[in-house]
Every structure is written in structure tokens, then in C-alpha cells.
ZANURO-284014 format. One record per residue (C-alpha): residue number from 1; residue in three letters; x, y, z. Coordinates in nm, 4 decimals, padded with zeros to 6 digits. Layout:
! residues N
SITE     k     r          u          v          w
SITE   NUM   Ala          X          Y          Z
...
END
This chain:
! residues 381
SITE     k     r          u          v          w
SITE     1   Unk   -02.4381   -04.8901   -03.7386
SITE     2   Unk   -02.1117   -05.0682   -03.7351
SITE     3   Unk   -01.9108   -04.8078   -03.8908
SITE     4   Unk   -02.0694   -04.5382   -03.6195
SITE     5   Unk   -01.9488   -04.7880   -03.3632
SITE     6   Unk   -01.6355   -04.8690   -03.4897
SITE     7   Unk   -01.5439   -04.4628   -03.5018
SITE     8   Unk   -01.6434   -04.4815   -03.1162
SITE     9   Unk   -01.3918   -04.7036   -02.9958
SITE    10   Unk   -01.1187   -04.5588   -03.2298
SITE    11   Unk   -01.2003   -04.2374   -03.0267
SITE    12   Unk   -01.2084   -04.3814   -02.7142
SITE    13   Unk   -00.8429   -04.5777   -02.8002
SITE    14   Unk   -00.6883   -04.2542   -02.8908
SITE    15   Unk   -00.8405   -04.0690   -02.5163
SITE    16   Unk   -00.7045   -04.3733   -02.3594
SITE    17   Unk   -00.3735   -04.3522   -02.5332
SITE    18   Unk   -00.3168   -03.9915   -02.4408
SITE    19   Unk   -00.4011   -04.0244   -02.1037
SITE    20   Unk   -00.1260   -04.3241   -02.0797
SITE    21   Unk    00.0613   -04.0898   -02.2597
SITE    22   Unk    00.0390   -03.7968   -02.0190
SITE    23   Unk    00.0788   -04.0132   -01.7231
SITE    24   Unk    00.4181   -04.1549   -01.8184
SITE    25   Unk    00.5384   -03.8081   -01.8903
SITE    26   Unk    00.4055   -03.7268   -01.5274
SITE    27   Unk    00.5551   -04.0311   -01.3554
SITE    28   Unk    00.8907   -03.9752   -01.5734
SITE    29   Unk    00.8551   -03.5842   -01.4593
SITE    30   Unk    00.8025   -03.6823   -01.0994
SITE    31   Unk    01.0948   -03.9159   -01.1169
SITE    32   Unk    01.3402   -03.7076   -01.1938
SITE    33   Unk    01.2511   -03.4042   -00.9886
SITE    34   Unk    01.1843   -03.5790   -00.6588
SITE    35   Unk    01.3514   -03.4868   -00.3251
SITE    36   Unk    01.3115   -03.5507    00.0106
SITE    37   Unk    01.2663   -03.1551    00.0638
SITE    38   Unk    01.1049   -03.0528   -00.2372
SITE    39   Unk    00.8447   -02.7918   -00.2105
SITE    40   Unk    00.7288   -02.4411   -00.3501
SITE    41   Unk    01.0426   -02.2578   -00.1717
SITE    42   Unk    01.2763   -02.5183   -00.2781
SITE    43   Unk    01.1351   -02.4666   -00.6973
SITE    44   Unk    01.1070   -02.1083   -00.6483
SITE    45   Unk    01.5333   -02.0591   -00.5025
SITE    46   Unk    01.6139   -02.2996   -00.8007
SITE    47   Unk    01.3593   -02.0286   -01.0480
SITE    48   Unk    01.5632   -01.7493   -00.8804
SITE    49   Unk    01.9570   -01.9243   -00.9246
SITE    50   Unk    02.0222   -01.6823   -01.1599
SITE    51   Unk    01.9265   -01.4006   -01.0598
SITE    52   Unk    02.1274   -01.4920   -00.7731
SITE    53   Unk    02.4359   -01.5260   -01.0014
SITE    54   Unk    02.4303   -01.1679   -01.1280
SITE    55   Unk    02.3253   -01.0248   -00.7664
SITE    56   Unk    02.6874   -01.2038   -00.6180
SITE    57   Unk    02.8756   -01.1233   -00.9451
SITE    58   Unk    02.7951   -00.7754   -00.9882
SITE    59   Unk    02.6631   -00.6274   -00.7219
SITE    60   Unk    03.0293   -00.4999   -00.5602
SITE    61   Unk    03.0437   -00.3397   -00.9338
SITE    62   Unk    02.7022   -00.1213   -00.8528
SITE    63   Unk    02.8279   -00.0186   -00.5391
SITE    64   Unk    02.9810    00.2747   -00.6100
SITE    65   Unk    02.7457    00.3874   -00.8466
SITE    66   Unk    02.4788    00.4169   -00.6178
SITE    67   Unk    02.7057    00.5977   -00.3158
SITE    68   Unk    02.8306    00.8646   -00.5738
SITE    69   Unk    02.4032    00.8507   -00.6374
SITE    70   Unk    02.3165    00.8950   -00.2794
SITE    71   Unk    02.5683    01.1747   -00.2408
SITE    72   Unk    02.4550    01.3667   -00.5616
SITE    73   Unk    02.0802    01.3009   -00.4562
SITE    74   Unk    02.1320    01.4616   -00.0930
SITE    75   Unk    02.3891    01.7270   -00.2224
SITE    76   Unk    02.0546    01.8328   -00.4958
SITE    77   Unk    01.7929    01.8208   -00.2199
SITE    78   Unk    01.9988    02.0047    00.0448
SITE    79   Unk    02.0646    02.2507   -00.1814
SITE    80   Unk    01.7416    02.2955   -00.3367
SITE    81   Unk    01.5936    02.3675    00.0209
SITE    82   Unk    01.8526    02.6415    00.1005
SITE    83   Unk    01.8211    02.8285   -00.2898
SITE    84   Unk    01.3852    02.7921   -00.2440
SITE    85   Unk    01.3194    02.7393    00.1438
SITE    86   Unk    01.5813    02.9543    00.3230
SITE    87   Unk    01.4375    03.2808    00.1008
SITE    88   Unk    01.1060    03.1970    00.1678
SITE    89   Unk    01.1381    03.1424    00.5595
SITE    90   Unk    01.3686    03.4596    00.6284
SITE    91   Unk    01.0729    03.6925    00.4542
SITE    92   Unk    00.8279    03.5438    00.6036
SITE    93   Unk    00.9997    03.4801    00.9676
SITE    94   Unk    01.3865    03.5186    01.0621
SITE    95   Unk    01.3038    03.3891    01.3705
SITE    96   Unk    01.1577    03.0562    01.2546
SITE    97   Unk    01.4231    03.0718    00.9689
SITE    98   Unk    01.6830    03.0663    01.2544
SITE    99   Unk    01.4935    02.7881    01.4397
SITE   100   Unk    01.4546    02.5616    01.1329
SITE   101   Unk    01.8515    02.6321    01.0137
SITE   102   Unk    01.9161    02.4685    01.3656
SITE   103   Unk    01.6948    02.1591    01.3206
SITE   104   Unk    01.8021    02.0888    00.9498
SITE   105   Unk    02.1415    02.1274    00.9877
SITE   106   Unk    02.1536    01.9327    01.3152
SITE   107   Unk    01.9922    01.6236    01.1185
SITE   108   Unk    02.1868    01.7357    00.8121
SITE   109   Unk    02.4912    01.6413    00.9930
SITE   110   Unk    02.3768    01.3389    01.1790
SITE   111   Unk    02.2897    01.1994    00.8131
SITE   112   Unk    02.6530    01.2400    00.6857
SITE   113   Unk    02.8150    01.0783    00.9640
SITE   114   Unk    02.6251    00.8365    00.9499
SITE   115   Unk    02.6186    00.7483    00.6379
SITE   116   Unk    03.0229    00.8201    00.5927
SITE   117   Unk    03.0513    00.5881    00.8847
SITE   118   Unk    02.8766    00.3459    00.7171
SITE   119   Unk    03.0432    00.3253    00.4145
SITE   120   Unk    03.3963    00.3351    00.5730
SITE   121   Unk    03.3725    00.1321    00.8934
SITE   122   Unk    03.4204   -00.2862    00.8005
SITE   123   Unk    03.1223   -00.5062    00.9187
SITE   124   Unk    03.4099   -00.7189    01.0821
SITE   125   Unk    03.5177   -01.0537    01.0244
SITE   126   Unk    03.6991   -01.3785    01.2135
SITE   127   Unk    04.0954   -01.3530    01.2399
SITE   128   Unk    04.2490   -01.5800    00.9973
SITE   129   Unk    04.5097   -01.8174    01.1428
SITE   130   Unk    04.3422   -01.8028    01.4825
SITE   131   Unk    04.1977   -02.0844    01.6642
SITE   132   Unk    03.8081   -01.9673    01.7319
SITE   133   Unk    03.7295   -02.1337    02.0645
SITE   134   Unk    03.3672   -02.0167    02.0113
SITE   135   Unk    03.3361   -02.1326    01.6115
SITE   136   Unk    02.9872   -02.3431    01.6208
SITE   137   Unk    03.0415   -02.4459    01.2606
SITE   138   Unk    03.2984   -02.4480    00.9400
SITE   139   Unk    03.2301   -02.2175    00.6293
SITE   140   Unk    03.1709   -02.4268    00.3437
SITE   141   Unk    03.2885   -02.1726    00.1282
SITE   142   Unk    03.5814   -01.9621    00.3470
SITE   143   Unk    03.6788   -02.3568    00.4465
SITE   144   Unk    03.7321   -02.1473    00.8116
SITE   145   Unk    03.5745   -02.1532    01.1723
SITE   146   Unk    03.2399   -01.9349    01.1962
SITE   147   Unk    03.1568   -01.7749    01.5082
SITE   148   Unk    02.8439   -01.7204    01.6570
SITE   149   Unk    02.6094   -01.5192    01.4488
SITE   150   Unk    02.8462   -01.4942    01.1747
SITE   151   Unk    02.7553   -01.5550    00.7876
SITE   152   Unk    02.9224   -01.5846    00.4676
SITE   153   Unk    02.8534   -01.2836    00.2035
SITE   154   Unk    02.8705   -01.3955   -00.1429
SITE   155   Unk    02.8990   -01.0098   -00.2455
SITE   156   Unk    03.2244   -00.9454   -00.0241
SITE   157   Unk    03.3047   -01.3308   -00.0119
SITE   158   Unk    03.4162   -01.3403    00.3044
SITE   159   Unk    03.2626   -01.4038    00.6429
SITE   160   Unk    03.0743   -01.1305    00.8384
SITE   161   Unk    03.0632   -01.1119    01.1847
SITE   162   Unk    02.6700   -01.0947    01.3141
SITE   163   Unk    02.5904   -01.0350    00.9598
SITE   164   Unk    02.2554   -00.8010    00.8564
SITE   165   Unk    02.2528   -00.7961    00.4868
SITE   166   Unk    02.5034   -00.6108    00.2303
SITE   167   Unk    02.3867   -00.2788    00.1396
SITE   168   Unk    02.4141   -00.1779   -00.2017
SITE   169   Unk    02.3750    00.2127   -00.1361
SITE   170   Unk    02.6352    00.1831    00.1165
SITE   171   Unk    02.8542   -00.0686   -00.0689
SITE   172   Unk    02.9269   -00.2496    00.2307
SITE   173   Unk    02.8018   -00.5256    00.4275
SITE   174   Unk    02.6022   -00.4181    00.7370
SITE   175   Unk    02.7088   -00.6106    01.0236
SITE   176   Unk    02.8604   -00.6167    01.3995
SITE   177   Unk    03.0615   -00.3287    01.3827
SITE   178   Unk    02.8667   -00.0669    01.1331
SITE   179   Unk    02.5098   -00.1646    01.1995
SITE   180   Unk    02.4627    00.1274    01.4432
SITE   181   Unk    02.5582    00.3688    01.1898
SITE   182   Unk    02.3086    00.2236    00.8962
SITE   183   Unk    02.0423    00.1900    01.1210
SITE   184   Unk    02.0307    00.5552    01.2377
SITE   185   Unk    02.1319    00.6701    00.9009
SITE   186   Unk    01.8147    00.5556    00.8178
SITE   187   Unk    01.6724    00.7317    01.1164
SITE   188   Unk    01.7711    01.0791    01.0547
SITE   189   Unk    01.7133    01.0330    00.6782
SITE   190   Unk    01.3548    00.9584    00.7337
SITE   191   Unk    01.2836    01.2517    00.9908
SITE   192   Unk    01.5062    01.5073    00.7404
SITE   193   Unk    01.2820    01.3938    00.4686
SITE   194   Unk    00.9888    01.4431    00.6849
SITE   195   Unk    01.0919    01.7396    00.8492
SITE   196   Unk    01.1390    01.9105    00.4814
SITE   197   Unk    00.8118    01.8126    00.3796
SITE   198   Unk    00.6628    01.9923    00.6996
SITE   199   Unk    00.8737    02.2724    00.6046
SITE   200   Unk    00.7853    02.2523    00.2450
SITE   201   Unk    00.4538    02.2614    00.2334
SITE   202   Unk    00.3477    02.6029    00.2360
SITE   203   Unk    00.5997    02.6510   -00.0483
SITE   204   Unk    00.4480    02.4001   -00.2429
SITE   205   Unk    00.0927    02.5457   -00.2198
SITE   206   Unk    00.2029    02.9253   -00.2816
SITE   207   Unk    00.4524    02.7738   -00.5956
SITE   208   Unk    00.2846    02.4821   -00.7108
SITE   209   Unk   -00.0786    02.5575   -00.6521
SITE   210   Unk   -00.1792    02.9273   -00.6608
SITE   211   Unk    00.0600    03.0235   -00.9099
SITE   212   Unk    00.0698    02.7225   -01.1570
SITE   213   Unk   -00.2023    02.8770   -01.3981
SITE   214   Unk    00.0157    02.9371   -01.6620
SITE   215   Unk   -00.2673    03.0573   -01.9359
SITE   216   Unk   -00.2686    03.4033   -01.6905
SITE   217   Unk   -00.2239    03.6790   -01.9415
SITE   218   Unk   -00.2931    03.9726   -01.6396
SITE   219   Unk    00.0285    04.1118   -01.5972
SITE   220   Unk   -00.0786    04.4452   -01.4355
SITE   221   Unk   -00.2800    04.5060   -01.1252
SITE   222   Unk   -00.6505    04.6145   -01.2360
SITE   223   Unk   -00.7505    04.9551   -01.2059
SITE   224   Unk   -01.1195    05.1364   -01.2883
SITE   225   Unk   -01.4077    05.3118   -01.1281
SITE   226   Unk   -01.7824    05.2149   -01.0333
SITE   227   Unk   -02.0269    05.2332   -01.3261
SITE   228   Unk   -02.3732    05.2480   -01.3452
SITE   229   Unk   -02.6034    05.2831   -01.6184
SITE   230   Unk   -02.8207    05.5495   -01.7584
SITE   231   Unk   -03.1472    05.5519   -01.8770
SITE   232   Unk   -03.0991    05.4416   -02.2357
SITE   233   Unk   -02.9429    05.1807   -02.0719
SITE   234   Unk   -02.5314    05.3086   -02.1336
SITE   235   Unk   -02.2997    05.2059   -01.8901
SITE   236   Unk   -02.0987    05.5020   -01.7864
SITE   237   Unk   -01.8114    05.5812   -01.5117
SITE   238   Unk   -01.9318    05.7130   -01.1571
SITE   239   Unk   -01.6137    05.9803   -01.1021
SITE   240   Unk   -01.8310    06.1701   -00.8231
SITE   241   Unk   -02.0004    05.9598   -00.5241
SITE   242   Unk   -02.2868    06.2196   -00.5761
SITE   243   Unk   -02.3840    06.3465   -00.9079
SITE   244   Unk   -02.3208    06.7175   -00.8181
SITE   245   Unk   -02.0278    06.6926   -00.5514
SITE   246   Unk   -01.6951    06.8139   -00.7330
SITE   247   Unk   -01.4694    06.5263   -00.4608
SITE   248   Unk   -01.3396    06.2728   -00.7448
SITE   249   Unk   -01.3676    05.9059   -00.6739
SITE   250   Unk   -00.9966    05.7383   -00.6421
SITE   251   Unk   -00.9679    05.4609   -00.9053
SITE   252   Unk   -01.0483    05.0970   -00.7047
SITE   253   Unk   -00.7363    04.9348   -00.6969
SITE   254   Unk   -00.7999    04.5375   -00.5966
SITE   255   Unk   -00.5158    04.3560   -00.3872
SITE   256   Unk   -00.5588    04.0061   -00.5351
SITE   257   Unk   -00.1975    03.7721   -00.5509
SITE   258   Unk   -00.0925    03.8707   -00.9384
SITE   259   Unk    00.1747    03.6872   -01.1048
SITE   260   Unk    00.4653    03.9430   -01.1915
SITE   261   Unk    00.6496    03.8789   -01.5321
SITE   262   Unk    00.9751    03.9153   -01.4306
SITE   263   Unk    00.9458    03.7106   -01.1065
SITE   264   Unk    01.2023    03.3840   -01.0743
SITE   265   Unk    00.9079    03.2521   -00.8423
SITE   266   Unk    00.6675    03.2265   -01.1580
SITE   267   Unk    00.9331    03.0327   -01.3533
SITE   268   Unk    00.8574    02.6534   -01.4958
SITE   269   Unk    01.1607    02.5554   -01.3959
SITE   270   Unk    01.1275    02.6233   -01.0028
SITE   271   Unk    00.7770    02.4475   -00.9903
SITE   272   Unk    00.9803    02.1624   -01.1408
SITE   273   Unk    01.2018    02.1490   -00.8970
SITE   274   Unk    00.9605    02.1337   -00.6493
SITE   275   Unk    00.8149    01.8768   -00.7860
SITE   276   Unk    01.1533    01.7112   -00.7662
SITE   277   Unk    01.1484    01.7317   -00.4013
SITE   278   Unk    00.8001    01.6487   -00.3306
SITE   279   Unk    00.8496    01.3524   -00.4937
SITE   280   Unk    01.1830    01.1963   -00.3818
SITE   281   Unk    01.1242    01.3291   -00.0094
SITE   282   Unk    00.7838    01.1612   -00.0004
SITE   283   Unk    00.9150    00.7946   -00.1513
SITE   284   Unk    01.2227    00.8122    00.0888
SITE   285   Unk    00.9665    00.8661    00.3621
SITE   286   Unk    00.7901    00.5423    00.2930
SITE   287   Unk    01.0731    00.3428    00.1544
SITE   288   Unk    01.3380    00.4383    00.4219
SITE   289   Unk    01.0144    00.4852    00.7216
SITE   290   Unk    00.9281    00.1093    00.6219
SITE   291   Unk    01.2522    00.0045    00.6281
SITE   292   Unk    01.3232    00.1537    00.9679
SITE   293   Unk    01.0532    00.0092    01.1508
SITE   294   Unk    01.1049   -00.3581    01.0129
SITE   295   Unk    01.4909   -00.3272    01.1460
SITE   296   Unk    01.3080   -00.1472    01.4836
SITE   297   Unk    01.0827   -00.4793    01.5461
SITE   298   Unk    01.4317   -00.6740    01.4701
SITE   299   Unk    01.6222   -00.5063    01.7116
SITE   300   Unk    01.3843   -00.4875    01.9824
SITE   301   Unk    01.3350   -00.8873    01.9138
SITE   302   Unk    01.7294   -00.8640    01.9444
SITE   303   Unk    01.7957   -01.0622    01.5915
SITE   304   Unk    01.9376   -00.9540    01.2708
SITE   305   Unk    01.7340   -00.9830    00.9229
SITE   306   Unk    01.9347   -01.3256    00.8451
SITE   307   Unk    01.8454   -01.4588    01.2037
SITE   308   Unk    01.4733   -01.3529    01.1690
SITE   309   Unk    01.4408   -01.6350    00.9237
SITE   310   Unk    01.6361   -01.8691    01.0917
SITE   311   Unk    01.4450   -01.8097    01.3971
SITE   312   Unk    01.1240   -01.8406    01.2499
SITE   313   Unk    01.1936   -02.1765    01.1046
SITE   314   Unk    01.2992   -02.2768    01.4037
SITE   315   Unk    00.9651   -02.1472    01.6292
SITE   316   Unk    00.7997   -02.3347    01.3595
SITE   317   Unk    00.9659   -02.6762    01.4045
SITE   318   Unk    01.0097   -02.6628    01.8250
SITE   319   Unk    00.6139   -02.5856    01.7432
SITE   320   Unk    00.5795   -02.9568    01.5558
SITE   321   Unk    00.7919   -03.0881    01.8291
SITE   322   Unk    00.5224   -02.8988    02.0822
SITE   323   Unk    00.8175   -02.6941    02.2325
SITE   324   Unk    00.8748   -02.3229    02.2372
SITE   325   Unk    01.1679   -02.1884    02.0960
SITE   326   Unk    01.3038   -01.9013    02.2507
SITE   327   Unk    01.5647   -01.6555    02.1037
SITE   328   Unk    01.9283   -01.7048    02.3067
SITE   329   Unk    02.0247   -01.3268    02.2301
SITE   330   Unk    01.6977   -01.1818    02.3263
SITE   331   Unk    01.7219   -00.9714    02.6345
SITE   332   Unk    01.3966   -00.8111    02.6185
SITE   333   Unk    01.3295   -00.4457    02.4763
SITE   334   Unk    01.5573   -00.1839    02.6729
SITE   335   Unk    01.8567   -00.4044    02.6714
SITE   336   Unk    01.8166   -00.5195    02.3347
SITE   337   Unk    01.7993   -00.1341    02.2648
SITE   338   Unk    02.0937   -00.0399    02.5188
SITE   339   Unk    02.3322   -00.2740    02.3787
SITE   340   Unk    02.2574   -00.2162    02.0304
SITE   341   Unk    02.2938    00.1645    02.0730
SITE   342   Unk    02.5834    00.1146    02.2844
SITE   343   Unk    02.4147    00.3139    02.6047
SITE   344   Unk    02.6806    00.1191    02.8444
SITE   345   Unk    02.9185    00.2172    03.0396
SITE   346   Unk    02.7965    00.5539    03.1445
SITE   347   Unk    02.7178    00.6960    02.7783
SITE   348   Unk    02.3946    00.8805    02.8025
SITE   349   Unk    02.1218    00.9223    02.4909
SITE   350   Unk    02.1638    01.2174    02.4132
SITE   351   Unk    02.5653    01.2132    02.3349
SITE   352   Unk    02.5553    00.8680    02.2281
SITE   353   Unk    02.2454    00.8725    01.9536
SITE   354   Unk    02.1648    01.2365    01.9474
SITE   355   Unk    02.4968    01.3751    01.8473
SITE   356   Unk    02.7441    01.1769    01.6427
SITE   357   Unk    02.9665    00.9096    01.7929
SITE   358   Unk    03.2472    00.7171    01.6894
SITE   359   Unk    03.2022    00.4602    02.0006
SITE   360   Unk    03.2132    00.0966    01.8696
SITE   361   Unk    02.9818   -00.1713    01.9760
SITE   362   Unk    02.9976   -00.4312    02.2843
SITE   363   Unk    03.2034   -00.7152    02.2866
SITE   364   Unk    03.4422   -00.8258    01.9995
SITE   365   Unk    03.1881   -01.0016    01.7763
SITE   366   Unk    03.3396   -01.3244    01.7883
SITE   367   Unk    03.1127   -01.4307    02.1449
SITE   368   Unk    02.8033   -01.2877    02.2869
SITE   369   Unk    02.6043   -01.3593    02.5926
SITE   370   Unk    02.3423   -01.5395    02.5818
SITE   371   Unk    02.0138   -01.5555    02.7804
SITE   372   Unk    02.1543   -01.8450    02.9212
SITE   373   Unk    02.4550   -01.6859    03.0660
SITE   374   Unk    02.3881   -01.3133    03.0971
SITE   375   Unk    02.5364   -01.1672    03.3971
SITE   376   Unk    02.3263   -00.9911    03.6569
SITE   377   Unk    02.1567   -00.6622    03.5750
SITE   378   Unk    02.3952   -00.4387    03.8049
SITE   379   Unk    02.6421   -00.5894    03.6187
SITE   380   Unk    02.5939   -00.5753    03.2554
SITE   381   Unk    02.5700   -00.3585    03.0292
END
């Protein structure tokens, strides 16, 4: 009996001991990692440091591996749709052919500008060795006035004016004076993409659905004549449509789609390339489509994707405080739109966002009007 209790309490000293155990290592855990503003998105930017590291080291170095990728991508679909889809179209229609030539090209070339533009045109940044009357805080890391709406990119490391984000596939950072051009970039990559698939998909069913049996040994078109059978049961050919008329029967030729052996349509190769298309025009859709309407519901909000976060933090501290935040450089939807599409001064829609233009933004990025100060609607923009 005492040696059953005596094992008890040995047990019971060794539980006790690990639980003083694990509780120091807690309270020395604690200790050390305490802060004032410690939370889960505090841990999880210290988790993602260095992935951080490589993204501001070597993402300038990617850059121009994925424009020379975007241009080879569009430079295969584009032509992919004139060797399969142009063919198709002009047999089938010339004037439709005609109609869609019009409508591809036309977005065909609003996509290269745009994109060019992109790449070429600078976000913008402050003057160095100017005084910035309207700086509302110092760079930590330029060590150089920042204007309104103006952030530092650790990929160009330098100051952007009304920074977006950088842009990998464009290389550049998207900001004040190129953000026009990446947005509708974008635009008319998402409705080329869509307006090939419309295109496209009769080709795809006559290419990639009647025709992909590929264990179809019938090469020739069938040809025969009725049969019947006798009275032991034979089956023989009916030649005459009456048993003692001399008029032959022609042979009964069907008119069933057959695959020819020498057709290029019938090859492996085109169905993969079809494939090809089907499935980079459909991911662009949804990637690019997505993408678009999150920077639609920006602009129309008249923020950029860094000011969307600020601003929400904000709403959500003015909301502790039981105030309302409102956004200084939202207008409301068509002005937001106007000024961000530059439809001032007389330019109209249709030669401003319709057809290319070189036109650059309002302003000179360095101020903007603010809800506070706008001037009257006759006025401005």
C-alpha cells in the first residue's frame, strides 16, 4: 500500500514539474516577444520578411523576362487566330470575316499601345533639389520630401508619385502618370481574350470535338445498295427497285462529316494548338477580368490599391472613435472616372479611351484637390 502510494505522488511531482516547466518557457516566450502592437498581421509580415527580401532584390531582374513573355505570348495567340480563325471565317463568311478583322485588329492595337505605353512612360517621381511646398511627410528611406499620395518602391527604390503597385509584366511601377495605360491595357486584353473565345468557339467544336476520334480508320465515303434477304434466309443486293424492271438502283452514297487523310485540319498538332488557346484565353479572362474590376471599384472609390488599405484602417479607427472617415480624393463616380480617364478639357470618350491617346493625366502629381477644396463643377475638370 505504501509503495502504490509512494509511485502516486512521484507521478504527480513529475506532472507538476512539467507544467512549471512549460509555464516558464511560456512566460520566458511571452517576454521576449511582447509589443505594444503585436498581433496575427504583425507575426505573419515578420513570417513573410523574406520573402519580402527576394521580391525587392530581384524582382527588377524578372522584369524583362516576363515583357519579352507577354510579347511572345500575344505574338503566338495573334497569330494562331489569323493561321486557324481567318481560314475558317472567310469559307464560311467573308462578310463576317471582314467584320471580325475590324473588331480584332481595332482591340489588337489598343492592346499594344497600351501596353508599350506602359512599359515606357515613368510612373513619375518628386524633383530632387526642390523645395515641395505640399510634402506631408519625409521618406525614411529616399531621406526626401513626399508629396501627397506618393510612396516609396523598394523594387525601383525611389519614390512614386500616387503610387499603384509595381508591375512585374510591365517592369515598371504603375503610378500617376502610366496608370491610365495599365488599367485599359487590362481592359482591351480581357475583351480580346473574350472576343476570341466568342470567335473561337465554333472552331473548337468542329476541331476539337467532332473530329478528335482519332481510332477512325474510314477513310473513304461509304458506298452500297439496299439488301434484302431471300428465302433461305441469304442476304442479297436489291440492283432493281422492282424485281423485273431493267432501271438500276444508283449506289446510296451517305453525306456524313468524314475525316480526310491528307487534311491539315485532322492533324494532332492543330487540336493542340487549340487547346493552347482555349486555355490561356480562358485564364487571362478570369485573371486579367478579376483584376479589372477590383482596380474598377478602386477607381470609382477614387483611391489607389496602396490607399485602399490605408483607408480602410483608417474607416476602421474614426469607427472606434465613432466618427466617419471620408476619403479627401473621392469625388464621387463620374468624376472619379473623368479625371482618371482624362475626359477634361473638351476630350470626348470615344477619342480619348476608344482610340489610343498619348494625353497625360491632370495636374502635376505633386498636389491634388481635395474634397475639401474642389472648385465648382462648371469649373473643374
Amino acid at each position: 500500500m505504501a509503495r502504490i502510494t509512494w509511485r502516486k505522488s512521484s507521478t504527480q511531482n513529475l506532472v507538476s514539474k512539467f507544467r512549471l516547466r512549460w509555464s516558464y518557457m511560456k512566460h520566458c516566450w511571452h517576454s521576449l516577444t511582447f509589443n505594444a502592437h503585436m498581433n496575427s498581421s504583425y507575426a505573419t509580415d515578420v513570417c513573410m520578411t523574406p520573402i519580402f527580401w527576394i521580391v525587392d532584390n530581384y524582382t527588377h531582374c524578372l522584369g524583362p523576362f516576363f515583357v519579352v513573355g507577354t510579347a511572345i505570348l500575344t505574338t503566338a495567340v495573334v497569330s494562331i487566330a489569323y493561321w486557324i480563325g481567318l481560314p475558317f471565317w472567310w469559307a464560311k463568311s467573308q462578310a463576317a470575316t471582314i467584320v471580325l478583322l475590324i473588331i480584332g485588329n481595332w482591340l489588337l492595337l489598343n492592346i499594344i499601345f497600351h501596353y508599350v505605353m506602359g512599359v515606357i512612360t515613368p510612373a513619375g517621381q518628386p524633383p530632387e533639389g526642390v523645395s515641395h511646398v505640399e510634402a506631408v511627410s519625409m521618406c525614411s528611406k529616399c531621406i526626401s520630401p513626399k508629396p501627397p499620395r506618393t510612396h516609396h518602391c523598394s523594387v525601383c527604390n525611389r519614390c512614386i508619385l500616387k503610387m499603384d503597385h509595381h508591375c512585374p509584366w510591365l517592369n515598371n511601377c504603375v503610378g500617376y502618370a502610366n496608370h491610365r495605360y495599365f488599367f485599359l491595357y487590362m481592359v482591351y486584353t480581357t475583351l480580346g481574350c473574350l472576343f476570341l473565345i466568342v470567335a473561337g468557339v465554333e472552331i473548337g467544336y468542329k476541331y476539337l470535338w467532332l473530329d478528335h476520334s482519332e481510332h477512325w480508320t474510314e477513310l473513304e465515303p461509304l458506298e452500297g445498295h439496299p439488301v434484302k434477304f431471300n428465302q433461305s434466309g441469304h442476304v442479297i443486293a436489291v440492283t432493281h427497285p422492282n424485281e423485273y424492271d431493267d432501271i438500276l438502283l444508283p449506289p446510296a452514297v451517305h453525306h456524313l462529316p468524314t475525316p480526310m487523310a491528307d487534311s491539315p485540319d485532322a492533324t494532332p498538332a492543330r487540336r493542340r494548338v487549340l487547346w493552347f488557346m482555349a486555355v490561356v484565353n480562358v485564364a487571362v479572362v478570369i485573371a486579367l477580368g478579376s483584376l479589372c474590376i477590383w482596380h474598377a471599384k478602386l477607381i470609382t472609390r477614387g483611391e489607389t490599391s496602396i490607399e485602399a488599405h490605408i483607408n480602410e484602417a483608417e474607416r476602421k479607427r474614426f469607427l472606434k472613435l465613432k466618427r466617419i472617415y471620408i476619403n479627401p480624393y473621392n469625388f464621387g463616380t463620374k468624376k472619379n472616372w473623368k479625371l482618371f480617364l482624362g475626359l477634361v478639357r473638351g476630350r470626348s470618350f470615344w477619342r480619348t479611351v476608344l482610340l489610343p491617346s498619348w494625353h497625360k493625366p491632370e495636374g502635376n502629381g505633386l498636389s491634388f484637390h481635395t474634397v475639401h477644396d474642389a472648385p465648382f463643377e462648371d469649373e473643374w475638370p
